[in-house]
Structure formats: C-alpha cells, structure tokens
C-alpha positions as CSV (number, residue, x, y, z in Angstrom):
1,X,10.8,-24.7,-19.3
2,X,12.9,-21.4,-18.0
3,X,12.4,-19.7,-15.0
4,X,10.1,-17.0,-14.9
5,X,11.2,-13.9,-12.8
6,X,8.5,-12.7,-10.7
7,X,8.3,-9.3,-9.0
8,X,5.6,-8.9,-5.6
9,X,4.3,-6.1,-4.2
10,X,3.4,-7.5,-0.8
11,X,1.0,-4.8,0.9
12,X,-1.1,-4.4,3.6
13,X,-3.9,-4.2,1.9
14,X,-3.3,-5.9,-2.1
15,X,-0.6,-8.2,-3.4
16,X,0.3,-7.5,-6.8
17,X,2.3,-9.8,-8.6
18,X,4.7,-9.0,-11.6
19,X,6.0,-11.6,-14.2
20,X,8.8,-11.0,-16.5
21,X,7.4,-10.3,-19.7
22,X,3.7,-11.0,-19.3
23,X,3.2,-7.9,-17.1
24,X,0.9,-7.6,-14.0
25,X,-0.7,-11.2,-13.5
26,X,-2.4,-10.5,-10.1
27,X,-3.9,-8.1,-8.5
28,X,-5.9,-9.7,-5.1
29,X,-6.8,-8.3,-1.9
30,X,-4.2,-9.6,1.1
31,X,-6.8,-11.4,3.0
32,X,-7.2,-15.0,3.9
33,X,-10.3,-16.8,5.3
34,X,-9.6,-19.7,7.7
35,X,-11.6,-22.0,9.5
36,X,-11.2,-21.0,13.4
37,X,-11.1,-24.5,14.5
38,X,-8.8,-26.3,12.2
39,X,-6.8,-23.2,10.8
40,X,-7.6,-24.5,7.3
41,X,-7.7,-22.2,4.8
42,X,-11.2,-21.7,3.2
43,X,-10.5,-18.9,0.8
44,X,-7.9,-16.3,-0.4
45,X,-7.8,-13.1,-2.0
46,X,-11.7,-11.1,-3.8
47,X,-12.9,-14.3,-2.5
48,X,-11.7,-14.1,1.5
49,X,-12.4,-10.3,0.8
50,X,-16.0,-10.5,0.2
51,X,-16.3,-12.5,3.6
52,X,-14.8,-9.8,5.8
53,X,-17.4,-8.6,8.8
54,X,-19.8,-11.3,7.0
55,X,-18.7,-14.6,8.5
56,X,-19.7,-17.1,10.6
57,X,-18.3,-17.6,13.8
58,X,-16.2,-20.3,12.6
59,X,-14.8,-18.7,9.8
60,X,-12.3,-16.0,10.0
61,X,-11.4,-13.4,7.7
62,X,-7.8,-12.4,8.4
63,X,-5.4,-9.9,6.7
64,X,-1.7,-11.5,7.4
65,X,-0.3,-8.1,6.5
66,X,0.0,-5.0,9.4
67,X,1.4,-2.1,8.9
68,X,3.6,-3.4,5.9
69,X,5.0,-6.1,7.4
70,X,4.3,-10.0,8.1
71,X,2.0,-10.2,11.4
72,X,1.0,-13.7,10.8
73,X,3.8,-15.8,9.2
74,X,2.3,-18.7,8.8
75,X,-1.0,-17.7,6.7
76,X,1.0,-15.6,4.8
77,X,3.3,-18.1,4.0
78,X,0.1,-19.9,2.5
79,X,-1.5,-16.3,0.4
80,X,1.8,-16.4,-1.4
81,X,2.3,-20.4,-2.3
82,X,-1.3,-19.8,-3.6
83,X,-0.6,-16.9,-5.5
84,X,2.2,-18.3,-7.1
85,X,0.5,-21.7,-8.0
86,X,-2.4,-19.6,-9.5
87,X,-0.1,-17.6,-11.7
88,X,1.7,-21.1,-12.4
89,X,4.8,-19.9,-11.5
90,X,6.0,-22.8,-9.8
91,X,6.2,-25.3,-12.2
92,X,8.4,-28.8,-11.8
93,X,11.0,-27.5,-13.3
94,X,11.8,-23.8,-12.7
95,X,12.1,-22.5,-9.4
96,X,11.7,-18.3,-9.7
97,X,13.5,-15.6,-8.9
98,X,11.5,-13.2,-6.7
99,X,11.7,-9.5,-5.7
100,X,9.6,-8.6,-3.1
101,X,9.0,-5.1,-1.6
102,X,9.5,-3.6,2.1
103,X,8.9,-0.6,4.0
104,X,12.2,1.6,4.3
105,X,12.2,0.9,7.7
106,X,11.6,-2.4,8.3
107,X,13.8,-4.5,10.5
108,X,16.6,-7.2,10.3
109,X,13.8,-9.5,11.5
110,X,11.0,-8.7,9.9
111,X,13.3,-8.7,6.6
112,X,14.3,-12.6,7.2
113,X,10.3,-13.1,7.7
114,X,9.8,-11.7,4.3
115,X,12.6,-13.4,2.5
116,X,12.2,-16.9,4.4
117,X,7.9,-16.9,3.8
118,X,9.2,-16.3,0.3
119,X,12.0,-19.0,0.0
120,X,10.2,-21.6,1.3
121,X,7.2,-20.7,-1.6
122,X,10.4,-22.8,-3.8
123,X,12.4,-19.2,-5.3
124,X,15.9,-19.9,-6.8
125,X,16.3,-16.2,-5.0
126,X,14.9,-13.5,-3.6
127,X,15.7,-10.0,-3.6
128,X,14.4,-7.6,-1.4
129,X,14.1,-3.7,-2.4
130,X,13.0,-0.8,-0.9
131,X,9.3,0.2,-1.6
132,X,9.7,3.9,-2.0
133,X,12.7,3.3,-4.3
134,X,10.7,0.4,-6.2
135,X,7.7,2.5,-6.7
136,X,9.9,5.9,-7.7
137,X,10.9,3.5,-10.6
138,X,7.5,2.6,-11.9
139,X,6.8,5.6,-11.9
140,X,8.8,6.3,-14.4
141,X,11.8,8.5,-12.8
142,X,15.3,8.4,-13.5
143,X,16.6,7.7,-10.3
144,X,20.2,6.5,-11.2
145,X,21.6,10.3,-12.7
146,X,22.7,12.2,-9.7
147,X,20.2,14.2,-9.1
148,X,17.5,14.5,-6.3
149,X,14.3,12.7,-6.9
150,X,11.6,12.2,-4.4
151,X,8.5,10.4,-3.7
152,X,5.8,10.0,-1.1
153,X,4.3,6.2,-1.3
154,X,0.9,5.9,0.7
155,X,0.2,2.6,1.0
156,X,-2.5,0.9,2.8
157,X,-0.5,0.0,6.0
158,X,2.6,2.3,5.5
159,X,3.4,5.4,4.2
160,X,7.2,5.8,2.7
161,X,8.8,9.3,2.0
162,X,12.5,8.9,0.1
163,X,14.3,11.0,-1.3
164,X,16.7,9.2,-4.2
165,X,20.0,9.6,-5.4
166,X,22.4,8.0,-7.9
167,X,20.0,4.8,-7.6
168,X,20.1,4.5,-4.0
169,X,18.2,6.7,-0.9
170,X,19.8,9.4,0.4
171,X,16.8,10.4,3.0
172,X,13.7,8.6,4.1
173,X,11.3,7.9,6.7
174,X,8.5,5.3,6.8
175,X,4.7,5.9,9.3
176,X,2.4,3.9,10.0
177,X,0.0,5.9,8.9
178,X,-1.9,5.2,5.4
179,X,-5.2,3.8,3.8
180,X,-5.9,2.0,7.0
181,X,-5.3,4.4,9.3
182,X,-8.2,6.7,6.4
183,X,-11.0,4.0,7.1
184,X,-10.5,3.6,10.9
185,X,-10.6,7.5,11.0
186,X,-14.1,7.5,9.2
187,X,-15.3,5.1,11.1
188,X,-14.3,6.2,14.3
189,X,-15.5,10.0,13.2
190,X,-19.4,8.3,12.2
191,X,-19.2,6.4,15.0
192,X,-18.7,9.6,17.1
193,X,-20.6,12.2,15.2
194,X,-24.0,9.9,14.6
195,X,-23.8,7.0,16.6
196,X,-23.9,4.9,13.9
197,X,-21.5,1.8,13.4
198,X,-20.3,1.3,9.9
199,X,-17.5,-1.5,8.5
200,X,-14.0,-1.8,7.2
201,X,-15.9,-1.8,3.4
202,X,-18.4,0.5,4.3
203,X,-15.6,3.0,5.3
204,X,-13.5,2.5,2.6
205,X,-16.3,2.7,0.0
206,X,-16.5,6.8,1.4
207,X,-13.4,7.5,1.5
208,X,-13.4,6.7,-2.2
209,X,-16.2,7.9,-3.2
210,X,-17.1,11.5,-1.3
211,X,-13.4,11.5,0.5
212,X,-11.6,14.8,0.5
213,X,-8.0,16.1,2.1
214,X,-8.2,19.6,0.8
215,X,-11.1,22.1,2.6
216,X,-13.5,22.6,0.2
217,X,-12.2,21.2,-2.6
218,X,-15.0,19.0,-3.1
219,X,-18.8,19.1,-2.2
220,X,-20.6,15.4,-2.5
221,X,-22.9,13.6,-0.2
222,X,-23.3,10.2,0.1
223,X,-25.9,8.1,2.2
224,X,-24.4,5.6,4.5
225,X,-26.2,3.1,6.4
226,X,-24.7,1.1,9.7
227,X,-26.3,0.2,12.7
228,X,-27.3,2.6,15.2
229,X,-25.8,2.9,18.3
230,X,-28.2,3.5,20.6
231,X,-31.6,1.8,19.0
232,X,-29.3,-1.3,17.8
233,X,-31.5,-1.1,14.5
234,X,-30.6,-0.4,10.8
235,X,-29.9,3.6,10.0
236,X,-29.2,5.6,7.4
237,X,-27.1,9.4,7.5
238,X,-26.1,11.4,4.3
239,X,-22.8,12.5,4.8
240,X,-20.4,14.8,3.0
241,X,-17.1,15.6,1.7
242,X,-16.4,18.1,4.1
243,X,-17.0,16.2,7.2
244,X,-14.1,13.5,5.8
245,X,-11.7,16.2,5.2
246,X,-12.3,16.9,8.9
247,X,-12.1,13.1,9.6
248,X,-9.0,12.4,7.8
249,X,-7.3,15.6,8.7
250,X,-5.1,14.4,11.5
251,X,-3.5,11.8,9.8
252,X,-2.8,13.7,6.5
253,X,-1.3,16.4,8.6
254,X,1.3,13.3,9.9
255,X,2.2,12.4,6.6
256,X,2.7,16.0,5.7
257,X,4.7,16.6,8.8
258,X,6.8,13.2,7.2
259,X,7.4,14.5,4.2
260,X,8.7,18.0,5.8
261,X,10.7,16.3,7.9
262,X,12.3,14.3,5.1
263,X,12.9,17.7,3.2
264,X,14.5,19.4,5.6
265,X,16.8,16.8,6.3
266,X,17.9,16.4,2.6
267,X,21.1,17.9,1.1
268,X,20.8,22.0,-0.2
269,X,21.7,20.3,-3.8
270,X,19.2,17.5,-4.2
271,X,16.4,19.8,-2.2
272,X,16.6,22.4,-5.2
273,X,16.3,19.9,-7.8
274,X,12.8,18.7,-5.8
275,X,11.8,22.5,-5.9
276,X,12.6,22.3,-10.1
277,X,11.2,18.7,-10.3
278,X,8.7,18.3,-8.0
279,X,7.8,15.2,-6.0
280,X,5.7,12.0,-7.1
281,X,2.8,10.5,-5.1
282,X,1.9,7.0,-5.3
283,X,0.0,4.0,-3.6
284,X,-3.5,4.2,-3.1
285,X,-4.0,7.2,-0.5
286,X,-2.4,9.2,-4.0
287,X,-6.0,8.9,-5.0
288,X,-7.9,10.4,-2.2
289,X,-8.9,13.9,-3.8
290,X,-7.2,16.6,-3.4
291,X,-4.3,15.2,-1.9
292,X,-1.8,16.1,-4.4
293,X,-3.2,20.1,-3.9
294,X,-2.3,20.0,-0.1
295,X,0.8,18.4,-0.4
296,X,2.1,21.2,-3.0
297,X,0.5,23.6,-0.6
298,X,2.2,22.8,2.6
299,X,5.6,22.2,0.9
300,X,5.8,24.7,-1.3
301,X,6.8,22.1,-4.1
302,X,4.7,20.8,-7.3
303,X,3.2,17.5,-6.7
304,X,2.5,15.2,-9.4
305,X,0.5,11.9,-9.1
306,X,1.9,8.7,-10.9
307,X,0.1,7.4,-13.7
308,X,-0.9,4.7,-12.0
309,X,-0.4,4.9,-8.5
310,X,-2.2,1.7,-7.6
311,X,0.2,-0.3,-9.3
312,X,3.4,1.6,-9.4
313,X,5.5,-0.6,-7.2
314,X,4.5,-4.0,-9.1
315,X,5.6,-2.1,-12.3
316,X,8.8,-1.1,-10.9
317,X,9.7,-4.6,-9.7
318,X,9.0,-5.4,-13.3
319,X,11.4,-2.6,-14.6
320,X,14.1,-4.2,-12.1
321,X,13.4,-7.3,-12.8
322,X,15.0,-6.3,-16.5
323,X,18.0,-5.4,-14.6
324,X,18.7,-8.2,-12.5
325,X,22.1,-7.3,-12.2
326,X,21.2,-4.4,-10.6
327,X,19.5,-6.4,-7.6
328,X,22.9,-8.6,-7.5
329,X,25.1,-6.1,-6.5
C-alpha cells in the first residue's frame, strides 16, 4: 500500500483533515475530554464537544488549541494520532506525508511543537505552510503570477491578514482576535446588559444565528436562556441583532484596524492590484453577516467571501499537496 498524503488544518476551534485524492475526510471539533484523575482520554472531537460546560467534575472537556497554536502538547499529540487512525491513514505500511497549517506569526518554538506532535503521529514528513497563504490557495487565487493578492483569514483563535506575491508573502500580520474572541464578547455583553450567564455553545449559537458586524444590516431576535445572575434561577431574554453588532464591535474594528495596517504597509504596485481585485475573506468569522459590507466599507476595497470559507484552508493543503515539490523547496 502507498502512502497517502494528508493535508491538516489544525485550528483553534476544528481540525480538518485533507487526503490526497479522496478529498476532505474530517471535519471535528478540536476538543478532547479527559478523565481529571488519570488524564485518560474519554472522548475526542462532536463527541468531547457535546460534553463542554456539561461534565462531571471528573471529566474535562479541553480544547488543546489557543490562539492557533499548541497550549497542551501532550493531548494534542493524542487528537491527532486519533484522527489519523480514524481516517486510516496510518497503516503498517505507509507512513504519510503531512502539511499542516500555522499562524503567520507563530514562533520558532511553537513551530517545532507543531511539527514534532505531528512527527511523532508516524509522518514520513511534514511540511509546514503558512495559513493565510494556504487558505488564499483554496480559495481559488493565483497567487504564484506577480501580482498582489490579499486575504483576511478569521479563524477561531487567530485572525491572518497577507498580502501574496509571486507565491510567497510580501506583508502580513496575524491577532488574536477571531471566533473566540466573538463568543466571549456575547457573553460578556449578556452577562453585563441582563445579568444572565450564558455558555461557550450558547454564545456561539447567536452569533450564528442573529449575529451582525454591519449597523443595521440585519433585524432578528432570538430568545436566549442562561442562568440569572442575581436569582440563580433559569431565565430567558429575547435579544437582537443590533445589540451583537454592538457586542462584537470592538473586536471587528481590531481586525479592521489589521487589515489597514497591512495595506498601508504593502508596495504602491501590489496595493492597486487589491483596489482592481479586491480582497478574499475566509475562516469562519467570513460568515458572520455583514462582515464582508464593513470590510469593503472601511477599506475602500471590494470584498469577496470564499466559496467556502469554513474549509478553505483544508482545500488549499489539498491543492499543495498536488504540488509537493512546491513544499520541498
């Protein structure tokens, strides 16, 4: 039996994995549930997911991704031999080839992390790529023609603004402020405004569902029960879209003020083929309404969302993954 080349997308908040020729095979949240006392692990992936804030004391539900980049080594070490045995791509006789993605500005450090949690899963080789770069190729741009191409990747731990070049980055800047950073802000805002405690799921559910960026873009209400502060006792409010543009506005305006920062730094050249062009959004914050509007509106650029921006980055790795020789160099 060959090798099979496989491609991961190692966020914060999903691990996707790619194989050569088949495709996305995965798609699981990055969360492990372990026993407290032992360490064991219980459960991994929908399955750890579906235990976060509902656990027994005994059991944790733990995410060994922050901000992008290993936080526990260990447990994450054990998501990805997982992964890989479910997929089957560990088999007695072929030992993959794996490209996993970073943040743009990860360090030295955490970069051996990444590459040793993944050598030690048994890869031939791994290659590590840039995430913005990786997810400007699933995207479907044409980033090796000399000519400027950029792309604003919000993630759920980091966000990544690159401008490319000629196949490689000219510009970029990476914040650690993305999906995450959306649910705390929701919950800290209900918290706040009502006196009501919501969860991690609770949060994310509205920023999904009734979420906005762009003032008065979109009017939606949504009921949302937690447990009141002051009484203790099960509550409901009915919120709306407004008050989570107001919620989230903070931390959209930092990504904004990313993005701008990134422009201004690029070359006259490349920053007029951005202005023809346009810019992509991907990752999952893409999909927060009226995102794209803002963006366009603040830069002064057209913004297009990718396709799919959930899974642009696994595709990419996919599409690189053709081009091995590529990743040799």
């Amino acid at each position: 039996m060959f090798a099979k080349d496989i491609g991961i997308d190692l966020g914060t908040a999903n691990v996707l994995v790619y194989i050569k020729g088949q495709g996305i095979v995965l798609n699981e949240p990055s969360v492990v549930a372990i026993d407290a006392e032992t360490k064991r692990p219980l459960a991994f992936g929908k399955e750890a997911r579906n235990m976060l804030g509902r656990t027994p004391g005994d059991v944790k539900a733990i995410r060994p991704m922050k901000d992008g980049v290993i936080a526990d080594f260990e447990i994450t070490e054990m998501m990805l031999n997982h992964f890989i045995k479910k997929i089957n791509g560990k088999s007695f006789f072929s030992r993959p080839r794996i490209l996993i993605c970073c943040p743009s500005d990860i360090t030295g450090v955490e970069k051996n992390a990444i590459k040793e949690a993944a050598e030690r899963t048994g890869a031939r080789k791994v290659f590590l790529e840039i995430e913005p770069k990786v997810a400007a190729v699933g995207a479907g741009m044409d980033i090796s023609k000399p000519s400027g191409n950029m792309v604003v990747d919000v993630g759920g731990g980091t966000t990544d603004v690159a401008v490319l070049s000629l196949g490689g980055i000219v510009n970029s800047s990476s914040i650690k402020v993305a999906g995450n950073v959306f649910d705390n802000d929701i919950i800290k805002y209900i918290k706040e405004k009502y006196k009501l405690l919501i969860g991690d799921r609770t949060a994310e559910e509205i920023k999904l569902t009734i979420g906005s960026v762009f003032p008065g873009s979109k009017d939606e209400k949504m009921d949302v029960r937690g447990r009141d502060l002051v009484t203790g006792l099960p509550h409901t409010v009915t919120i709306c879209s407004d008050e989570i543009e107001e919620a989230l506005r903070e931390s959209v305006y930092m990504i904004i003020h990313t993005a701008k920062n990134v422009l201004e730094q690029t070359p006259p050249e490349l920053s007029a083929d951005i202005i023809d062009k346009g810019l992509v959004v991907t990752g999952g914050g893409a999909m927060i309404h009226g995102f794209d509007e803002l963006l366009s509106h603040e830069l002064k650029v057209p913004v297009f969302v990718a396709e799919s921006p959930l899974t642009c980055v696994a595709e990419g790795t996919g599409l690189l993954l053709e081009n091995v020789h590529l990743l040799e160099k």
